[in-house]
PyMOL Python script that loads the backbone (N, CA, C, O; Angstrom):
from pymol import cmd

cmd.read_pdbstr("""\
ATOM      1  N   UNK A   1      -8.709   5.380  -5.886  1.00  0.00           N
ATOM      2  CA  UNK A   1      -7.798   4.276  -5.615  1.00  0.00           C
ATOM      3  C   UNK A   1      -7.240   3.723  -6.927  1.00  0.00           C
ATOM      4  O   UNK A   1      -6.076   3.606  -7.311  1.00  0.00           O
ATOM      5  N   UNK A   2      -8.375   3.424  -7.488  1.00  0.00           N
ATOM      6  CA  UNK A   2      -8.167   2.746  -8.795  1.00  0.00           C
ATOM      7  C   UNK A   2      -7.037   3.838  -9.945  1.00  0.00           C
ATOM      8  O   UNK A   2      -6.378   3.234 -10.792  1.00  0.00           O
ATOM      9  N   UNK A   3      -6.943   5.075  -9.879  1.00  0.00           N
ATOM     10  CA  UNK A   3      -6.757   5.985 -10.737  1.00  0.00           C
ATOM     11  C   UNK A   3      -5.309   6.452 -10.022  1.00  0.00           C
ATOM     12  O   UNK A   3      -4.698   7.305 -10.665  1.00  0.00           O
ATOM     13  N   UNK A   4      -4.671   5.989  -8.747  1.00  0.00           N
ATOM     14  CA  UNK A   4      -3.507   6.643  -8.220  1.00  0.00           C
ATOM     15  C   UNK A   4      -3.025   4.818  -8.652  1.00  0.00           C
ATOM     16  O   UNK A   4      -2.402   4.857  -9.713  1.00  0.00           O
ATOM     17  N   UNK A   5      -3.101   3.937  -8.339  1.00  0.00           N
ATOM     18  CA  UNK A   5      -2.636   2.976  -8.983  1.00  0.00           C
ATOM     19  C   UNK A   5      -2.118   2.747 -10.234  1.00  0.00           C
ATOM     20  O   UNK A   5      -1.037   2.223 -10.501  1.00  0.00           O
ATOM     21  N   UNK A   6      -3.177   3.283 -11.186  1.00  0.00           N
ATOM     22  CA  UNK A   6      -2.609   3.467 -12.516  1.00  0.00           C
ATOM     23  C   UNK A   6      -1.063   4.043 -12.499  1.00  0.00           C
ATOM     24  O   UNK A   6       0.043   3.549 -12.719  1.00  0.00           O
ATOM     25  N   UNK A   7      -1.533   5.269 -12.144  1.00  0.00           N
ATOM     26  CA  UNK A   7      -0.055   6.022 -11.851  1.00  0.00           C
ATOM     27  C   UNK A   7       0.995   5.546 -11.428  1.00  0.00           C
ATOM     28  O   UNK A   7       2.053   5.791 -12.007  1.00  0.00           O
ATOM     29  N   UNK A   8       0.946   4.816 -10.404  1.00  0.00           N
ATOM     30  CA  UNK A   8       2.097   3.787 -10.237  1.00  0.00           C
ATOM     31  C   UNK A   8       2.210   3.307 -11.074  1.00  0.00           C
ATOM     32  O   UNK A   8       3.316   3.415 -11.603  1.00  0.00           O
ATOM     33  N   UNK A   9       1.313   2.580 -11.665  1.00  0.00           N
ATOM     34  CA  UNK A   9       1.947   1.780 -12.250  1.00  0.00           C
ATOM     35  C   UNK A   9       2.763   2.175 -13.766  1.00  0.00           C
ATOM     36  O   UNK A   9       3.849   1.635 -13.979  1.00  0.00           O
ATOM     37  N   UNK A  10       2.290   2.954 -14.593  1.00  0.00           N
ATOM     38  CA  UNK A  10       3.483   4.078 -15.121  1.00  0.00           C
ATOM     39  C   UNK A  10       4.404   4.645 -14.709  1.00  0.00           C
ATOM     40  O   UNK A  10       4.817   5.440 -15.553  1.00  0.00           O
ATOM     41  N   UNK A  11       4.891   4.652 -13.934  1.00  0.00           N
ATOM     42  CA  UNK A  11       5.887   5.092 -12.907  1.00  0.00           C
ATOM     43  C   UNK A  11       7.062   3.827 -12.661  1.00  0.00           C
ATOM     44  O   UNK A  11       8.291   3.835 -12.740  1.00  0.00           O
ATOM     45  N   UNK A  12       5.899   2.571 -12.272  1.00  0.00           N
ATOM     46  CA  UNK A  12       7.025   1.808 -12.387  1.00  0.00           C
ATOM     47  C   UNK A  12       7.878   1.524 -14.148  1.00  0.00           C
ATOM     48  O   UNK A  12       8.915   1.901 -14.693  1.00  0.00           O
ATOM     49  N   UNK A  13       6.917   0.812 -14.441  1.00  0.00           N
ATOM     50  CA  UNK A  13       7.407   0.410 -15.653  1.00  0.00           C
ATOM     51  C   UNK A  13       8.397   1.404 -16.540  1.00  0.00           C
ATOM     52  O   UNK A  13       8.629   1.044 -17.694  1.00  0.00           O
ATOM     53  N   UNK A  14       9.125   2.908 -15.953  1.00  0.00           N
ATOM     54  CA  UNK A  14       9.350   3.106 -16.612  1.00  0.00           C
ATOM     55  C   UNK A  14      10.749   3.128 -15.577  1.00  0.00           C
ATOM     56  O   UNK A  14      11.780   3.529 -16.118  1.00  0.00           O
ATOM     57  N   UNK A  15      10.803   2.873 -14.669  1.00  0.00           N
ATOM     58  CA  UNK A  15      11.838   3.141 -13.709  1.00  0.00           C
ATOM     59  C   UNK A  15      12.366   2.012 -13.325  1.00  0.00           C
ATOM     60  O   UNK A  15      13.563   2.050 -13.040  1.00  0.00           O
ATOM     61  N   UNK A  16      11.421   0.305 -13.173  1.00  0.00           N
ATOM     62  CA  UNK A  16      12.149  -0.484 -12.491  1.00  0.00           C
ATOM     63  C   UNK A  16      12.794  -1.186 -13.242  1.00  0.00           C
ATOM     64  O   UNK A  16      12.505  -1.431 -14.413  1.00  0.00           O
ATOM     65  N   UNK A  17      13.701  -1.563 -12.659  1.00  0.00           N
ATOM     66  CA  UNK A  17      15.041  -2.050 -13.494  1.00  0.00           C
ATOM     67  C   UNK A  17      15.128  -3.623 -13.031  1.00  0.00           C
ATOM     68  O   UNK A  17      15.334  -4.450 -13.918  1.00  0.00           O
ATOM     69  N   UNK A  18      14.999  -4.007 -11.858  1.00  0.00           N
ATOM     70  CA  UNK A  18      15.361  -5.319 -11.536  1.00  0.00           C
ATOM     71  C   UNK A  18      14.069  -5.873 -10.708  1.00  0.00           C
ATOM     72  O   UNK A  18      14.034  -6.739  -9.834  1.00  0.00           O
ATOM     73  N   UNK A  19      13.037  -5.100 -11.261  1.00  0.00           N
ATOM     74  CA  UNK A  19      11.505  -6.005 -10.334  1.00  0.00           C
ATOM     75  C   UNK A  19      11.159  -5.836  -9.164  1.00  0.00           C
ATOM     76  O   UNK A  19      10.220  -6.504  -8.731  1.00  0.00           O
ATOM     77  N   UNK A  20      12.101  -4.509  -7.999  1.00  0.00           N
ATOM     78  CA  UNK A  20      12.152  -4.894  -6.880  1.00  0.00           C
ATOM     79  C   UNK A  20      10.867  -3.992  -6.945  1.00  0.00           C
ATOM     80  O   UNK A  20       9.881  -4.627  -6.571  1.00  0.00           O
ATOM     81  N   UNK A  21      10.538  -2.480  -7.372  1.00  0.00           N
ATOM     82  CA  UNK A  21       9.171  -2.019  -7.338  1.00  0.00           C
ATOM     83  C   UNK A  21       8.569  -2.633  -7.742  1.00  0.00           C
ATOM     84  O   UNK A  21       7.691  -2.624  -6.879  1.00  0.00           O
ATOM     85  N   UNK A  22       8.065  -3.619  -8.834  1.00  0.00           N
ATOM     86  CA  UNK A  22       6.965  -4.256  -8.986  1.00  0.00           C
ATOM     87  C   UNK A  22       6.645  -5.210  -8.051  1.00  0.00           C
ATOM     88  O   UNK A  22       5.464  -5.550  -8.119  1.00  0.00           O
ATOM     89  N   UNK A  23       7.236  -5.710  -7.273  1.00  0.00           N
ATOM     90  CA  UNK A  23       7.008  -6.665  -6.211  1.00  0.00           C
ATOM     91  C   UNK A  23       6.235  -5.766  -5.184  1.00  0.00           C
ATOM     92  O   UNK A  23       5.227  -6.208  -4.631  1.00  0.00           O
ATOM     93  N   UNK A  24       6.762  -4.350  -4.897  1.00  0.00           N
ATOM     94  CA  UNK A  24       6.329  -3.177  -3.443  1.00  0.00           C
ATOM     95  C   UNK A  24       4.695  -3.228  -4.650  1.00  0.00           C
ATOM     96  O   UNK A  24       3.544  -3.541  -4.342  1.00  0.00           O
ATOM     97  N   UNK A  25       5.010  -2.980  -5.415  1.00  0.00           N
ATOM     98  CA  UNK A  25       3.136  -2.660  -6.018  1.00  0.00           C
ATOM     99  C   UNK A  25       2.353  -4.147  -5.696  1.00  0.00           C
ATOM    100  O   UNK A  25       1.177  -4.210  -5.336  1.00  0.00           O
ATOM    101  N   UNK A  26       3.155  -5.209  -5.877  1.00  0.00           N
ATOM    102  CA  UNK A  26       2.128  -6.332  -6.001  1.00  0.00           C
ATOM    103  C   UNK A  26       1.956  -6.819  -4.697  1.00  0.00           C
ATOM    104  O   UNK A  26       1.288  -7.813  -4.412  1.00  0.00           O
ATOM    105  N   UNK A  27       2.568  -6.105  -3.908  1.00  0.00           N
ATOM    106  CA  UNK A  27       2.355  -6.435  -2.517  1.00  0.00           C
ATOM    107  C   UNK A  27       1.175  -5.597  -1.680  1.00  0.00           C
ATOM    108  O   UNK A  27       0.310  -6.232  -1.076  1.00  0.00           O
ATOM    109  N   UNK A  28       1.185  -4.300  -1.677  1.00  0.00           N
ATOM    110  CA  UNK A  28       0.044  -3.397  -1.920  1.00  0.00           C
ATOM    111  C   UNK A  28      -1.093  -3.571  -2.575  1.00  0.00           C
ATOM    112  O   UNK A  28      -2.106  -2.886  -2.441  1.00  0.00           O
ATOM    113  N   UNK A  29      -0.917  -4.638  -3.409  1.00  0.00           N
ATOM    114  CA  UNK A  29      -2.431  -5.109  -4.494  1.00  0.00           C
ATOM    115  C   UNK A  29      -2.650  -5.906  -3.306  1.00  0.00           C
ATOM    116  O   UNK A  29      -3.419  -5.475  -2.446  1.00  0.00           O
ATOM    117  N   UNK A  30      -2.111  -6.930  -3.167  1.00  0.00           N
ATOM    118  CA  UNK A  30      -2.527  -7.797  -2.225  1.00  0.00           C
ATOM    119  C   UNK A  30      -2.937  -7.043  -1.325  1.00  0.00           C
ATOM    120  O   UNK A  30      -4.137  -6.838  -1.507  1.00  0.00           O
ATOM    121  N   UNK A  31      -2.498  -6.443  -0.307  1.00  0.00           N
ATOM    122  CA  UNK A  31      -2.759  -6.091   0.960  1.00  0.00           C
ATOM    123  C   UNK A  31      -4.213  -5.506   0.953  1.00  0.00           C
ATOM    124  O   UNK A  31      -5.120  -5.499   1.785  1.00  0.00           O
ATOM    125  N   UNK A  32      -4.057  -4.967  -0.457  1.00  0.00           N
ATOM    126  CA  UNK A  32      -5.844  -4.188  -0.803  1.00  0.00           C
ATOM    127  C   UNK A  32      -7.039  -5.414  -0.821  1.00  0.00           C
ATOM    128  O   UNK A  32      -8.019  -5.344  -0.078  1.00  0.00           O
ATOM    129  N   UNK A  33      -6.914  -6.061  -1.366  1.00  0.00           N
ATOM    130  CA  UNK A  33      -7.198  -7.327  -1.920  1.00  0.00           C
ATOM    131  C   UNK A  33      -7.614  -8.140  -0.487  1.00  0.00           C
ATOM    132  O   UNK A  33      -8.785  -8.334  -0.161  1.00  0.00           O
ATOM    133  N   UNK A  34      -6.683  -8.487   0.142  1.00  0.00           N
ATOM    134  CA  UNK A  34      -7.028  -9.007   1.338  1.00  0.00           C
ATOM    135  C   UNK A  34      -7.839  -8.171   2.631  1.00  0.00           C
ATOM    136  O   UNK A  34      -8.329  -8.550   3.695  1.00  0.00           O
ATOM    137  N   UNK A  35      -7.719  -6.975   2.021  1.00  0.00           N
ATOM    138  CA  UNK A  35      -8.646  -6.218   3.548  1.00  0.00           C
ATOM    139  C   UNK A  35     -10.231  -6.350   2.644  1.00  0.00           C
ATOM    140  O   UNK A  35     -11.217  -6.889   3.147  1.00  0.00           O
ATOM    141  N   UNK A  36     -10.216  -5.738   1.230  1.00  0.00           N
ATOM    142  CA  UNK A  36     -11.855  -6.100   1.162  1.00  0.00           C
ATOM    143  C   UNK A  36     -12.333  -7.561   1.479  1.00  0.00           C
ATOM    144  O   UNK A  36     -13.441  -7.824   1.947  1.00  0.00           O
ATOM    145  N   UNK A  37     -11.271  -8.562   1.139  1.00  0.00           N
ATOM    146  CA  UNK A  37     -12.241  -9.870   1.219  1.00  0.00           C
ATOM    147  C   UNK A  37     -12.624  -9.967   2.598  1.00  0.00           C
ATOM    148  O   UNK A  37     -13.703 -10.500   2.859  1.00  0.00           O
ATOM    149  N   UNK A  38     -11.487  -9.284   4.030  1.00  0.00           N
ATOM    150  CA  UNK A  38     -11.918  -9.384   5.564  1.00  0.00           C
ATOM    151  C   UNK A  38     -13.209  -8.572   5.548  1.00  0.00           C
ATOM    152  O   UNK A  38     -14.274  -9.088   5.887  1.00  0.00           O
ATOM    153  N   UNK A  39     -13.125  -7.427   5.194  1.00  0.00           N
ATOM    154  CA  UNK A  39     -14.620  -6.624   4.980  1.00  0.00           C
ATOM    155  C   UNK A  39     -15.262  -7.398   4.324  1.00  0.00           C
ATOM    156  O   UNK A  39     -16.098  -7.767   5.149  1.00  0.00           O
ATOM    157  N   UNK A  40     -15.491  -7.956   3.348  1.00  0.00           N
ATOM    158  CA  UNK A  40     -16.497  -8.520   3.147  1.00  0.00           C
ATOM    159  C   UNK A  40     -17.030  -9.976   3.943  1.00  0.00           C
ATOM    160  O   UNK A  40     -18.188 -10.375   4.069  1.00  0.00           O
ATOM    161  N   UNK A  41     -16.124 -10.423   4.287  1.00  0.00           N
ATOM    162  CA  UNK A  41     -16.908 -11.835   5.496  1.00  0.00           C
ATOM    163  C   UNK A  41     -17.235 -11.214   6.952  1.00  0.00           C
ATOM    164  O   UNK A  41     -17.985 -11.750   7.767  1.00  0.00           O
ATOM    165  N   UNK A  42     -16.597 -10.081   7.128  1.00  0.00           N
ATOM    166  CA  UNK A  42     -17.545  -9.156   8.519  1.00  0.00           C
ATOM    167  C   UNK A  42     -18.671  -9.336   8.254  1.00  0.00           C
ATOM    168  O   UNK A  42     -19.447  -9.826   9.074  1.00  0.00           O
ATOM    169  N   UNK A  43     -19.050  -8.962   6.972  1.00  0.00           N
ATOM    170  CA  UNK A  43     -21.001  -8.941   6.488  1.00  0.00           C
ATOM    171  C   UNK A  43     -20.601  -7.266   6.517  1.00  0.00           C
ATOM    172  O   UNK A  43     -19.969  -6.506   7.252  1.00  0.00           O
ATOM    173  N   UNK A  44     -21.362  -7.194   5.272  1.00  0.00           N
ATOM    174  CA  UNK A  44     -22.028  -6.064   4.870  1.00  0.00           C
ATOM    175  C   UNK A  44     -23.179  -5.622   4.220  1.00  0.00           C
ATOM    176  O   UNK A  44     -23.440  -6.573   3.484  1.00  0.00           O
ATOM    177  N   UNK A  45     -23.913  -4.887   4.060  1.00  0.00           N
ATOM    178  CA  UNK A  45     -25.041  -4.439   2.790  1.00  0.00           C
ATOM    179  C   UNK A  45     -24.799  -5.220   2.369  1.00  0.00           C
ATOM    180  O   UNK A  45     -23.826  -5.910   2.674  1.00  0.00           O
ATOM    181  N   UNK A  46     -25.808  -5.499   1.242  1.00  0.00           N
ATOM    182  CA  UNK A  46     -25.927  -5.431  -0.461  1.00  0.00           C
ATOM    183  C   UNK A  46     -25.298  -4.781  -1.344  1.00  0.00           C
ATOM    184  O   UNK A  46     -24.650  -5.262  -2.274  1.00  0.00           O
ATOM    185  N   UNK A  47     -25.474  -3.584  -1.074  1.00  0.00           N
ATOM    186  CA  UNK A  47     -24.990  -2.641  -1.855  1.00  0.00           C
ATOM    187  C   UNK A  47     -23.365  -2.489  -1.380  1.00  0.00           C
ATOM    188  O   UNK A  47     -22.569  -2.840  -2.251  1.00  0.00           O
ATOM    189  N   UNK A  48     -22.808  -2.031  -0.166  1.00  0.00           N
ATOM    190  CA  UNK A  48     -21.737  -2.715  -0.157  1.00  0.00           C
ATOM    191  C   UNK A  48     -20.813  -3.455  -0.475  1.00  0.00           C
ATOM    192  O   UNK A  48     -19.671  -3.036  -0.663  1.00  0.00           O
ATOM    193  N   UNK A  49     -21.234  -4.935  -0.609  1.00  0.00           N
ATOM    194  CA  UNK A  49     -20.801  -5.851  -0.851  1.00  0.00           C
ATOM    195  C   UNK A  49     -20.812  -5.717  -2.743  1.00  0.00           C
ATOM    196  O   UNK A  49     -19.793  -5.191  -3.191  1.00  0.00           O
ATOM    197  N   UNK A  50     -21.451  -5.979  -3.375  1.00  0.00           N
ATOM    198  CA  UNK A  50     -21.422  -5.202  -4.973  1.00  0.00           C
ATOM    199  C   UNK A  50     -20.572  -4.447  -4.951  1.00  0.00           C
ATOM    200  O   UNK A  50     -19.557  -4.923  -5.461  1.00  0.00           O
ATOM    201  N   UNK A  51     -20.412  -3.081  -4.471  1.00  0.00           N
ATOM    202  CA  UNK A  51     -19.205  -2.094  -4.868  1.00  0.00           C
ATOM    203  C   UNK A  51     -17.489  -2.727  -4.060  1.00  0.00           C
ATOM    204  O   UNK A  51     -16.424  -2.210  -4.394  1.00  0.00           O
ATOM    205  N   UNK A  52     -17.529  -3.329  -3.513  1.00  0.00           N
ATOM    206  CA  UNK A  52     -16.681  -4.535  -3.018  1.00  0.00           C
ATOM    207  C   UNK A  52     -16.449  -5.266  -3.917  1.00  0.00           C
ATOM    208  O   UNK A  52     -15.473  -4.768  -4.478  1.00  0.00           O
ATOM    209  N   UNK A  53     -16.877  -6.609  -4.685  1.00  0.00           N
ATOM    210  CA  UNK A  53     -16.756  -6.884  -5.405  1.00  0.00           C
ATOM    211  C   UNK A  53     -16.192  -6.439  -6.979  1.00  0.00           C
ATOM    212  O   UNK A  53     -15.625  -7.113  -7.839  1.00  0.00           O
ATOM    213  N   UNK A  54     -16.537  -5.249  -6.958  1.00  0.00           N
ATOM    214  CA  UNK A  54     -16.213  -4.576  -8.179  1.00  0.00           C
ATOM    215  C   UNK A  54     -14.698  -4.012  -8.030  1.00  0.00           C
ATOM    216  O   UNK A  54     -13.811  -3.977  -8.883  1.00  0.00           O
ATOM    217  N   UNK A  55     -14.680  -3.563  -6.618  1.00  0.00           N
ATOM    218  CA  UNK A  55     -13.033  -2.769  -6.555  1.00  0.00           C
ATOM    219  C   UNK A  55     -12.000  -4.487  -6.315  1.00  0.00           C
ATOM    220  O   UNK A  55     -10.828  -4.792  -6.539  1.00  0.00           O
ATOM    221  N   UNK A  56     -12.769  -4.969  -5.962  1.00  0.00           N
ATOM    222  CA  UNK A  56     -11.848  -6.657  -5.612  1.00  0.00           C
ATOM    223  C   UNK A  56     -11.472  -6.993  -7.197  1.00  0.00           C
ATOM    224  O   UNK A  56     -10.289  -6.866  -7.512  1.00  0.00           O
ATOM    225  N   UNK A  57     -12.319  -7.367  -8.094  1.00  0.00           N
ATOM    226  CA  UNK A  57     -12.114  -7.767  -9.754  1.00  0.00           C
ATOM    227  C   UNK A  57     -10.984  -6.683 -10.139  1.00  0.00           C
ATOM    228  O   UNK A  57      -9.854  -7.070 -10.437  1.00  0.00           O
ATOM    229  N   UNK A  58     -11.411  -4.937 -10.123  1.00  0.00           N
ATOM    230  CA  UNK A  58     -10.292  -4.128 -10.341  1.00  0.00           C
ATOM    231  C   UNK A  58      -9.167  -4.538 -10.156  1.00  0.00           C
ATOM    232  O   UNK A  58      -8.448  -5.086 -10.991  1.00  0.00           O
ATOM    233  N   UNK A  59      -8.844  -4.232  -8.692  1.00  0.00           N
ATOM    234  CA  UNK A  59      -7.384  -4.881  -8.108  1.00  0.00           C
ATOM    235  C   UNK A  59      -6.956  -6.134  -8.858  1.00  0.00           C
ATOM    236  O   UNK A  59      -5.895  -6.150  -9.482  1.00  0.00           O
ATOM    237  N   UNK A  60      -7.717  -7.119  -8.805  1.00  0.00           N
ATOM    238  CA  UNK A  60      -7.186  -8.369  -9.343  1.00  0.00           C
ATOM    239  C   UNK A  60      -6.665  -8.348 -10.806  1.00  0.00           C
ATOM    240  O   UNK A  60      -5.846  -9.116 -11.313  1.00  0.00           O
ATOM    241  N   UNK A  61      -7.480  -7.041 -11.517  1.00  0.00           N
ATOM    242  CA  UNK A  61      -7.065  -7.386 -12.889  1.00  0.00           C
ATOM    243  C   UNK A  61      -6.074  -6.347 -13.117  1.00  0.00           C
ATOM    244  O   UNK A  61      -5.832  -6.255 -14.321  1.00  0.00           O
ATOM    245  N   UNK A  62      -5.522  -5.667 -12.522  1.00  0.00           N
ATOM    246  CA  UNK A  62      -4.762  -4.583 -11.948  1.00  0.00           C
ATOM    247  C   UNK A  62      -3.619  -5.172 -12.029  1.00  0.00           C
ATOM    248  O   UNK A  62      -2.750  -5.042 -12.891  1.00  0.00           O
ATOM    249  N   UNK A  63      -3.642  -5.908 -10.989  1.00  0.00           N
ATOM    250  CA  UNK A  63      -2.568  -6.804 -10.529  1.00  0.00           C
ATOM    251  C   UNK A  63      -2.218  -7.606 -11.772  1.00  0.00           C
ATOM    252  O   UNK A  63      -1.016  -7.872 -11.803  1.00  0.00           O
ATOM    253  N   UNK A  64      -2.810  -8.003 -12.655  1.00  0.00           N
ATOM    254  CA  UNK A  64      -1.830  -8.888 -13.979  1.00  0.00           C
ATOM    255  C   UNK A  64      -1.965  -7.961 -14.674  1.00  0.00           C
ATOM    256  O   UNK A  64      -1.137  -8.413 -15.465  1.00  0.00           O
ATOM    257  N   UNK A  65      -2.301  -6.892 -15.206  1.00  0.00           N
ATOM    258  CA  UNK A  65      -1.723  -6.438 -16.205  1.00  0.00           C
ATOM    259  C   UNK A  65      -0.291  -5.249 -15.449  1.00  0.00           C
ATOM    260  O   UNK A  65       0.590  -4.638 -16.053  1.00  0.00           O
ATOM    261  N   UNK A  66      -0.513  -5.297 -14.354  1.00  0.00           N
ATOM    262  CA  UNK A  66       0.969  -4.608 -14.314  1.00  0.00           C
ATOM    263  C   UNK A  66       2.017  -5.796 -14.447  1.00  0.00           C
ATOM    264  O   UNK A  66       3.068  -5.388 -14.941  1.00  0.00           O
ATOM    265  N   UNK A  67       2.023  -6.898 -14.201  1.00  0.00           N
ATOM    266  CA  UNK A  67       2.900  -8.081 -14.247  1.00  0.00           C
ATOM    267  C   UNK A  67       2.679  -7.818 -15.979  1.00  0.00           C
ATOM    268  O   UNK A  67       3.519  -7.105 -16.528  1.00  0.00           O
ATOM    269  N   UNK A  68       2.210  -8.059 -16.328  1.00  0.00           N
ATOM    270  CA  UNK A  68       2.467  -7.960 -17.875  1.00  0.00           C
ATOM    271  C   UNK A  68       2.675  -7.140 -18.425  1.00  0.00           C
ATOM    272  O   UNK A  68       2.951  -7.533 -19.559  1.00  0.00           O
ATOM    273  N   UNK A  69       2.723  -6.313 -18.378  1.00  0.00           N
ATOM    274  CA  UNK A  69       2.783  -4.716 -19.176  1.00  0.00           C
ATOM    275  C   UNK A  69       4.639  -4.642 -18.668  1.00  0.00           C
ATOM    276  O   UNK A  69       5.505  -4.493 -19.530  1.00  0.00           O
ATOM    277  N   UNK A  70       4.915  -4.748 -17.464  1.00  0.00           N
ATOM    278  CA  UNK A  70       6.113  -4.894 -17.086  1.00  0.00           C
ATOM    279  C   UNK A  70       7.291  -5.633 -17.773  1.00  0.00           C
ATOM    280  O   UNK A  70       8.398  -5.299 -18.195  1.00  0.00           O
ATOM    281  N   UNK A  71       6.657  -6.650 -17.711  1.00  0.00           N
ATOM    282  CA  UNK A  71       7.329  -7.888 -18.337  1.00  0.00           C
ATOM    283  C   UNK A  71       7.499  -7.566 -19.819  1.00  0.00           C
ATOM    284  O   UNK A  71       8.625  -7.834 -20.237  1.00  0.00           O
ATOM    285  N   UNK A  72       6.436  -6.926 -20.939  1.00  0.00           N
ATOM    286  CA  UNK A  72       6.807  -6.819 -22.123  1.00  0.00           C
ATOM    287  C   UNK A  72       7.638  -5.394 -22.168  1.00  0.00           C
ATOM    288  O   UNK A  72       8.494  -5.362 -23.052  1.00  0.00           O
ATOM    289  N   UNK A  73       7.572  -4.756 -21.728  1.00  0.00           N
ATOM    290  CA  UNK A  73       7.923  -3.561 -21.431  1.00  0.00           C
ATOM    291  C   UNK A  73       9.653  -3.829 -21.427  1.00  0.00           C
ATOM    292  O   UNK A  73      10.394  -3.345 -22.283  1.00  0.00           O
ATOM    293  N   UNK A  74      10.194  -4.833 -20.106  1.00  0.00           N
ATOM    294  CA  UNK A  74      11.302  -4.670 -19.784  1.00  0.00           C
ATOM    295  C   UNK A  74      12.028  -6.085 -21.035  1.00  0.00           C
ATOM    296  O   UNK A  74      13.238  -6.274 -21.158  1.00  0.00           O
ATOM    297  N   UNK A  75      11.036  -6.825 -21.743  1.00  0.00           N
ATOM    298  CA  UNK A  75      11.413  -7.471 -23.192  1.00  0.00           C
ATOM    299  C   UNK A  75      11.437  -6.611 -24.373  1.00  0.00           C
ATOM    300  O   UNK A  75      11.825  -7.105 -25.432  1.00  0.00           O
ATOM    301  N   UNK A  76      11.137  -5.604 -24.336  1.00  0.00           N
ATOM    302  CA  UNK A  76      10.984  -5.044 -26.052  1.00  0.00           C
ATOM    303  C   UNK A  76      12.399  -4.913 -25.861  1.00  0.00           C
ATOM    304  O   UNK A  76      13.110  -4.503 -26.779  1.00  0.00           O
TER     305      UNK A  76
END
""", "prot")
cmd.dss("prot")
cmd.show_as("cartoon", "prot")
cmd.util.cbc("prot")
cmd.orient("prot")
């Protein structure tokens, strides 16, 4: 997950021109974002819930550095 994201996100930054793909990616972060947190108040494991947590922080930090990397990217 984490590793086809990347890819997007090189992909965008080198293609979008007016933000409208970075919005389709940050919308997809979210959507990721919001199904683990529903999985996680279902209840799960322990162990579960840990590897949950870990792909949730990913995404989240995912999610600002493509906003930033973008942003300096489409300033240089």
């Amino acid at each position: 997950m984490i590793e086809t994201l990347n890819l997007e996100i090189v992909d965008l930054i080198k293609n979008d021109k007016d933000g409208r793909e970075l919005k389709k990616l940050q919308e997809k972060i979210n959507n990721d974002i919001n199904h683990i947190r529903v999985s996680m108040a279902a209840g799960m494991n322990q162990a579960d819930h840990r590897m949950a947590v870990l792909r949730l922080r990913a995404l989240e930090a995912s999610k600002e550095v493509t906003l930033d990397a973008w942003r300096h990217f489409r300033n240089a």
